[in-house]
N, C-alpha and C positions, 0 to 999 in steps of 0.2 A: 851445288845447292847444299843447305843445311843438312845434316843426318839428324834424322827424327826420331822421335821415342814411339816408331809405330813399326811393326815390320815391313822390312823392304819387298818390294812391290818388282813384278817384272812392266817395266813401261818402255814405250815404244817411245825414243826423243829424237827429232831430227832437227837440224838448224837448215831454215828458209829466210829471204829476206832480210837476212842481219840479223834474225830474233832466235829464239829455243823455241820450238814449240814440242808441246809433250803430247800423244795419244788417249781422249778422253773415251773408255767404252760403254761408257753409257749414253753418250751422246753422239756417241760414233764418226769422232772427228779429232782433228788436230787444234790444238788450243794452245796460245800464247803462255811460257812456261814463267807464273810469276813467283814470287815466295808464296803468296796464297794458295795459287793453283796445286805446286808442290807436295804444300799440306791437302787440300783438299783430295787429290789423284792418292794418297798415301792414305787419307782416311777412310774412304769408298773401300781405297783394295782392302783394307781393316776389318772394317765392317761383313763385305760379302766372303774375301779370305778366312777370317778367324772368326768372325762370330756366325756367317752363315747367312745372311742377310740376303732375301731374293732379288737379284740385280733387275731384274723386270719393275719392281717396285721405287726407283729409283727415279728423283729429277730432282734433274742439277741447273744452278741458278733460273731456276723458274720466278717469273714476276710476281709480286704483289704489291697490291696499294695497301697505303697506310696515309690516312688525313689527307686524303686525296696525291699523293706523297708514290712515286713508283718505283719499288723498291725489289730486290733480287733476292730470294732466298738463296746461300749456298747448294747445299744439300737438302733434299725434303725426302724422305720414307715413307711409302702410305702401306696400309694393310692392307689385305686380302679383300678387303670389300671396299677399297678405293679412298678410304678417308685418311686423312693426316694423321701418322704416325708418331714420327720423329722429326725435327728441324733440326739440323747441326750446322751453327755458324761458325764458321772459318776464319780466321787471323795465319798474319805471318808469322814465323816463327821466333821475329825478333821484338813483335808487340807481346809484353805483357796484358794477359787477360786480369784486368779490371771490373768493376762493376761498369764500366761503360759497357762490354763487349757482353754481358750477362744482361743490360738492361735493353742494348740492341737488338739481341734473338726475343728477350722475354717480348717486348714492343710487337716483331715480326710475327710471332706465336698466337697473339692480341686476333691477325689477321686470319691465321693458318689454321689456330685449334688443334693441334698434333698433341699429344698426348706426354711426349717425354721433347725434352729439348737437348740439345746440347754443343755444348764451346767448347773448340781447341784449336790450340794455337801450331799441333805438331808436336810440342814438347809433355804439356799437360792438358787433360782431357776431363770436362766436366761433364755429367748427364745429369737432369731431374725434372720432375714434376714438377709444371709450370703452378704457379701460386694459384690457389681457387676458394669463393669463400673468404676473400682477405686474411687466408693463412698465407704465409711463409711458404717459398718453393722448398721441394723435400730434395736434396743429394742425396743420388744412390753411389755405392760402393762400386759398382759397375757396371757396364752398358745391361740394359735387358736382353734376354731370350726373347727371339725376333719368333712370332706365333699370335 
């Protein structure tokens, strides 16, 4: 797999069935090892590794509707009192994040109300305040202090 601009991760991969599958522990299972997944398993360990983030708070591709529309959050963060925190939509490492893959999470956020959003692809990594008010979403310089 790609080497990522995130720090390496110790993860469990075994090959089943002709396929990779890699160790998900937050969902407590073995999952299909794709370029996304990759990134997504790399950004988790990220997040609860280096920034501290409480893995208890944590679900991964959890459903939502949108315009009747059923659609999968990657990652979702909630707080300490149970409401959506963060949304982090995930891309492969070899899609360049666009305004498509910014206007996908913003859309999904629409649904969710989480607080800070954020896209990466693995390589580069964006957070911000989803737009409110018909302001402009704010980029921050770096993830928040999870509290």
């Amino acid at each position: 797999m790609t080497p990522l601009h995130l720090p390496a991760g110790d993860f469990k991969v075994k090959k089943s069935e002709g396929k990779v599958w890699i160790f998900d522990g937050i969902r407590k299972k073995y999952v299909v090892l794709t370029p996304e997944e990759w990134v997504r398993q790399h950004f988790i360990n990220y997040l609860i590794q280096n920034l501290h983030y409480p893995k208890s708070l944590f679900r991964i591709e959890g459903s939502l509707t949108y315009n009747t529309l059923q659609k999968r959050s990657d990652i979702l963060i909630y707080d300490r009192a149970g409401k959506p925190w963060m949304l982090v939509e995930c891309k492969s490492p070899s899609i360049k994040l666009t305004q498509k893959a910014f206007n996908q999470a913003a859309i999904y956020n629409m649904t969710v109300g989480a607080k800070y959003v954020a896209v990466t692809n693995g390589m580069v990594h964006y957070c911000f305040l989803p737009p409110a008010g018909g302001h402009s979403p704010v980029f921050l310089d770096d993830f928040p202090v999870f509290g």
